[in-house]
C-alpha positions in Angstrom: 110.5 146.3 105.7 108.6 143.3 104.2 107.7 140.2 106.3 109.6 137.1 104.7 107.3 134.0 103.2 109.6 130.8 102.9 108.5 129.2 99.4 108.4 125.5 98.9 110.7 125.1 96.5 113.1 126.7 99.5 112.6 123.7 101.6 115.9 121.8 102.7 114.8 118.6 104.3 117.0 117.0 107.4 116.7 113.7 108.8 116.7 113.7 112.2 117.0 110.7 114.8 115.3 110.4 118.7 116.2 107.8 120.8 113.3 107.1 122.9 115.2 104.9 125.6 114.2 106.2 129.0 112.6 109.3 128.2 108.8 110.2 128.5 106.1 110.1 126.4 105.2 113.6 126.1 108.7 115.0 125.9 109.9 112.8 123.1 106.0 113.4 120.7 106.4 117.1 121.4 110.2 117.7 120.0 109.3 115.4 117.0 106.0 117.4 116.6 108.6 120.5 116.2 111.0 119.2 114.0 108.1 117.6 111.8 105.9 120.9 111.6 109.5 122.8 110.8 109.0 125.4 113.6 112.3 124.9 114.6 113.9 126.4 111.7 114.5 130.2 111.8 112.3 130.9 108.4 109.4 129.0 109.4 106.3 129.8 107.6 103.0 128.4 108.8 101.3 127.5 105.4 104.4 126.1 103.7 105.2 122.5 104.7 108.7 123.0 105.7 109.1 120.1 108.1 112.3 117.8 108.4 111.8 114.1 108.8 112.0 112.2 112.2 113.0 108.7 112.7 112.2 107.0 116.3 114.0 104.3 117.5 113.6 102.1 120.9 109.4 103.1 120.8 109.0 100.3 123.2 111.5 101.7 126.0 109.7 104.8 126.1 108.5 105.6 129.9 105.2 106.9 131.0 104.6 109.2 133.9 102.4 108.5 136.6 99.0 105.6 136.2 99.3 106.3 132.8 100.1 102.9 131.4 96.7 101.5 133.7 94.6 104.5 133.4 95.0 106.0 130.2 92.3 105.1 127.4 91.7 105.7 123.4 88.5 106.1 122.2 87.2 105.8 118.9 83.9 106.0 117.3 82.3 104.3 114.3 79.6 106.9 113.6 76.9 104.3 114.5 75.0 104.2 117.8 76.9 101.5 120.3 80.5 102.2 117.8 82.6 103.5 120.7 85.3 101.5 120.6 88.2 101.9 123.4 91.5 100.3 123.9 94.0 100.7 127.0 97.3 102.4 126.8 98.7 99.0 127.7 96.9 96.7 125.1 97.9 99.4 122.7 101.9 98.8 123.3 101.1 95.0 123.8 99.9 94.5 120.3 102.1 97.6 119.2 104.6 99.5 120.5 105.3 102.3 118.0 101.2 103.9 117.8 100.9 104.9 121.4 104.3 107.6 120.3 102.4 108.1 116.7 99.2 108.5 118.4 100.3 111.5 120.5 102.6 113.0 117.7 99.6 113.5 115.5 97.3 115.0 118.5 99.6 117.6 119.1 99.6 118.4 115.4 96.9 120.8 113.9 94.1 119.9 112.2 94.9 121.6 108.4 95.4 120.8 105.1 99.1 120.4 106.0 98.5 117.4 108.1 98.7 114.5 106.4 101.8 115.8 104.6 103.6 115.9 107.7 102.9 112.9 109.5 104.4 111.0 106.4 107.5 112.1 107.8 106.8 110.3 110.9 109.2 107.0 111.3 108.9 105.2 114.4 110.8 101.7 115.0 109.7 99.5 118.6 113.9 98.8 118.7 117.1 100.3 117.9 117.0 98.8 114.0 116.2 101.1 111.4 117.0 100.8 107.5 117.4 104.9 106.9 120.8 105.2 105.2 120.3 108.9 105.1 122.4 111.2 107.5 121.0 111.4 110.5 121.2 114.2 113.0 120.7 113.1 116.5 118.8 115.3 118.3 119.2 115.0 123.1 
């Protein structure tokens, strides 16, 4: 019996819609990471870019669990000596809601070739307005 290898021109592309009203942080970056990677379709293949596309409303409603929102830092570095730069979890929603969700979406992704591909597919909206006309799946 031969192993089955998805091909790209195979790829059927869903849009799918999470609601981030109430729910945590975590919960909500690790089912889009799913849907966006395409793991959870049966013929997943892990060098094909099969993933769907994900649109996320209400960014800004999203909860965090525990000192998170005071405690929680990102750090980045220019390559210089003295470039590390860091900014609070709570000046990062301040000044925008949606990259603290995009932020953990992409860490949970893998660092390949197929990366930048699928975080294209990422659309994140701080309220409930969104101009996708496409069908979109709601996902609990």
């Amino acid at each position: 019996m031969r192993t089955y290898t998805a091909k790209k021109s195979e790829v059927k592309r869903n849009w799918y819609l999470l609601d981030g009203r109430g729910k945590i942080l975590g919960r909500i970056a690790t089912q889009a990471a799913v849907i966006i990677r395409g793991k959870h379709k049966k013929n997943y293949t892990a060098n094909v870019e099969m993933g769907d596309f994900v649109v996320i409303i209400n960014a800004k409603l999203i909860k965090y669990s525990g000192k998170k929102i005071e405690q929680k830092e990102y750090f980045r570095h220019s390559g210089y000596p003295g470039g590390l730069k860091s900014v609070s979890l709570k000046e990062l929603k301040r000044t925008d809601p949606t990259e603290p969700i995009r932020r953990a979406i992409i860490g949970m992704m893998p660092d390949n070739r197929l990366k930048q591909e699928q975080i294209k597919r990422i659309k994140i909206y701080a309220d409930d307005k969104h101009q996708h006309t496409q069908k979109l799946i709601p996902v609990s």
